[in-house]
N, C-alpha and C positions, 0 to 999 in steps of 0.2 A: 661332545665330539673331540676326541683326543687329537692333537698333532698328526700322529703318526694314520689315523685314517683319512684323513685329507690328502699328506704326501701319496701315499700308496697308492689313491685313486688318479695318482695323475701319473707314477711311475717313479716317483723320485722317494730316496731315499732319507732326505730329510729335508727340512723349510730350506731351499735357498734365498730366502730375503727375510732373514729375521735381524732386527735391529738389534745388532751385537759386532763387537771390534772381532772378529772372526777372518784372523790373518789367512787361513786357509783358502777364506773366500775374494783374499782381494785382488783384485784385477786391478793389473799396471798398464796404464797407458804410459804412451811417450811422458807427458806432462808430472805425469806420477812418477816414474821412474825418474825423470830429470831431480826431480824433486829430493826425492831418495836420498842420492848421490849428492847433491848440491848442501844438504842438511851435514849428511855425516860427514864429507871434508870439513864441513864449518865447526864442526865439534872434535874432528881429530887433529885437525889443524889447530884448534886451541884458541877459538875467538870468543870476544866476552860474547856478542850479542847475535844471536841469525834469530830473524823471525817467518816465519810461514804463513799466508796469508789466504783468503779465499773467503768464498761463498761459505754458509752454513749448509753443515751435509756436504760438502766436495769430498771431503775425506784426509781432514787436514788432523786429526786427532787418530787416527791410523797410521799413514805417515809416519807422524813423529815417535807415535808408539813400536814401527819396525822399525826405527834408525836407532833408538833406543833399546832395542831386544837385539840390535845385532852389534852392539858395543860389546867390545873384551872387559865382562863383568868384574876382572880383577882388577882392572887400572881406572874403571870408570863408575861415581857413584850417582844413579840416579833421584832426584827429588820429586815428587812429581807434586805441582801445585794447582789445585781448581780455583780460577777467579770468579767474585760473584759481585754482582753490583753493585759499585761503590767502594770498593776494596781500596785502604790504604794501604800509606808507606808501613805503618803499626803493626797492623794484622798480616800485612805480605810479610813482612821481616817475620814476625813470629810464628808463621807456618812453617816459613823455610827452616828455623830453626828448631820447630819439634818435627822436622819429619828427617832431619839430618839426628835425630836423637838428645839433642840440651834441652833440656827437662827445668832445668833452673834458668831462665829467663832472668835478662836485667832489666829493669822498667825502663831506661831512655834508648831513644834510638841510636845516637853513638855509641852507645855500649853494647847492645846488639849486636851492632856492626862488627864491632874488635869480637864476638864473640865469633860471630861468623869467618871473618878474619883467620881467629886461633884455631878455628876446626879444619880450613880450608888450608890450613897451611901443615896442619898436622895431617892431612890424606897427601899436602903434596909432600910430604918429606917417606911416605910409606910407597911413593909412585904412584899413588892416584889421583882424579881431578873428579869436583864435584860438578854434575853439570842437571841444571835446575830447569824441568821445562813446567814453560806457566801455559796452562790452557785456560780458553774462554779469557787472554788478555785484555781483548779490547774493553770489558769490566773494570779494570783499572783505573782510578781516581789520577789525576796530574800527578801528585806528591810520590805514589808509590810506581809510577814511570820514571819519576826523573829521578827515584832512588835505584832504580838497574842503573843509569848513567853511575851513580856511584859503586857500585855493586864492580862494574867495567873496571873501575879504579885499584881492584880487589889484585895484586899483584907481585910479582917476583922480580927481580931484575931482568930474568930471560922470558917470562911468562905470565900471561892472563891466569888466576887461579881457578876460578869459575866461568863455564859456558852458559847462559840462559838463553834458552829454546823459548820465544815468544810465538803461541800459536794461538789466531788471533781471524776476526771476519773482520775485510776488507777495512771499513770502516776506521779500525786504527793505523790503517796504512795512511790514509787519509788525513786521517788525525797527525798523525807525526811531520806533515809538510807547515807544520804550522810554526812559524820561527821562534816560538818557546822551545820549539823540542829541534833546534837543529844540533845541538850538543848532543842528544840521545839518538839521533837519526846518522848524526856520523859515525858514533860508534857500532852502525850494526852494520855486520861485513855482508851478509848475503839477505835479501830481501827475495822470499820461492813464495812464487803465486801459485793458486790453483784455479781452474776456470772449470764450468760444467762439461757434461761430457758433450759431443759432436751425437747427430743421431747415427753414425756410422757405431760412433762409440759406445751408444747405447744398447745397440744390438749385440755387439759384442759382449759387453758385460753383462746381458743378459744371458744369452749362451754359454758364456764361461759358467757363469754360478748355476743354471739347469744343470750343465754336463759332469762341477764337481759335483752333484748332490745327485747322480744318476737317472737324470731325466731325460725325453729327449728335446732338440732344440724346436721342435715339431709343434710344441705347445702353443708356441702364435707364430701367427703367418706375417708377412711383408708388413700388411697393414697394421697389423696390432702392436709388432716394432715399433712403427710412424708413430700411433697414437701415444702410448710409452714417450716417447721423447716429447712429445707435443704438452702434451699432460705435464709431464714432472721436469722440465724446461731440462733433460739432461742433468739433474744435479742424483747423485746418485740414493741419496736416504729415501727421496722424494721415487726414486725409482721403484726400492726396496716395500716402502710402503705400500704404493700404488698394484705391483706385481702382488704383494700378501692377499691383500683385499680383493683385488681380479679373482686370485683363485677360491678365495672363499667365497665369492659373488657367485665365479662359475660351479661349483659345487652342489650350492643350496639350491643352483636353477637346474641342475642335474646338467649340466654340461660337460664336456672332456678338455674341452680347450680352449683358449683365452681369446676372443676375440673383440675388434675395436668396440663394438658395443657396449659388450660388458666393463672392457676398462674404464668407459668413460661413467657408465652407470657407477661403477666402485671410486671412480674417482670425486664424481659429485659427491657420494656420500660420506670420504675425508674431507672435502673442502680444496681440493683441487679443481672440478672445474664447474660452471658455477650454468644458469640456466637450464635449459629443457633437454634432456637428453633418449636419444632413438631409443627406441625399445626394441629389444634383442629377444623377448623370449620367443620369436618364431623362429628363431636362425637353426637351422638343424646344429647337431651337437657333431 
């Protein structure tokens, strides 16, 4: 069963909840937009440290990815860093610096350092600034935290050389109240949460992504919203998934349209909701 027979049958012209950074698709709440905004003065402003924070799935890896696509690509060079568990001060240093392009590494970490240094100061003498977003932060080992403290120290007389965009689940927000790290907590200027959606907000964003993908909002009724939001507690990946799986629930049960039943059946079956769930296949279609 291809893609495109599944959308067809419900009117839409393509998946709107497929798990992909698909800027097209994204829907700004207040919370989102603040966030936006708050990201990129911190990066045109010129500050060593903003970090981004939230649930997994809010949509904090989006975000940062349009604040970063809406930088003036000539004055601004992005890094982009994935952290994975356990990550140090070693391997953070030496990613940043093969993806800024030095190829010849020096084995100690102060050397490193002045290498990054000489590169960072060689984009600011061309006008531009290197600014480094590390996602999946809270992966981070102590050592290669308190090396962005020094990374801050990275500087000019009139100016921070490098921004690092820390995007990160709650957790190391947490983490950094710990008075080890109140050195590294001073230096970040803006600290942007992200919190789940509202059920207000979830109907909405469900709406919005039917209507770009030419469907109509018709597809679930009041109740099948509620359950949506009940189900995937507002957080939006969890929305996206739940919504896939409805439609291919309703589908194979020869259905037209989403309702609470079926969500909840589709959602027992990822591991969202847990126990005995109504049986739907009498509900006319």
């Amino acid at each position: 069963m291809s893609q495109g027979t599944w959308t067809e049958k419900f009117g839409l012209n393509r998946n709107p909840f497929q798990d992909t950074l698909d800027t097209d698709l994204f829907f700004r709440t207040r919370q989102h937009e603040e966030a936006l905004i708050k990201v990129r003065i911190g990066i045109e402003d010129r500050h060593a440290l903003v970090l981004l924070v939230g649930q997994s799935g809010t949509g904090k890896t989006l975000v940062s990815q349009l604040v970063l696509r809406g930088l003036d690509q000539q004055t601004h060079i992005p890094a982009f860093i994935y952290a994975y568990p356990g990550m140090g001060k070693g391997p953070l240093l030496a990613a940043i610096l093969a993806e800024i392009g030095v190829d010849k590494q020096e084995r100690f970490t102060h050397q490193r350092l002045n290498q990054l240094q000489d590169q960072a100061l060689a984009l600011h003498s061309k006008g531009k600034r290197l600014v480094i977003l590390i996602d999946e932060a809270h992966f981070l080992k102590a050592d290669a935290l308190h090396l962005l403290r020094t990374l801050s120290n990275l500087e000019t007389e009139q100016e921070k050389l490098i921004t690092v965009l820390l995007v990160a689940e709650q957790s190391l927000a947490r983490r950094l109240l710990r008075p080890t790290y109140d050195s590294l907590r001073g230096r970040i200027t803006f600290s942007v949460g992200l919190e789940p959606l509202t059920c207000e907000e979830t109907e909405q964003f469900i709406k919005f992504r039917l209507l770009k993908c030419g469907g109509p909002i018709q597809l679930l009724d009041k109740e099948a919203y509620e359950t949506v939001h009940r189900i995937s507690k507002g957080i939006p990946r969890e929305i996206n998934r739940l919504l896939y799986n409805g439609f291919i629930e309703a589908l194979t049960s020869n259905h037209t349209a989403l309702t609470s039943g079926i969500l909840q059946a589709a959602g027992k079956k990822i591991g969202l909701v847990y126990g005995k769930v109504v049986s739907y296949t009498s509900v006319a279609a």
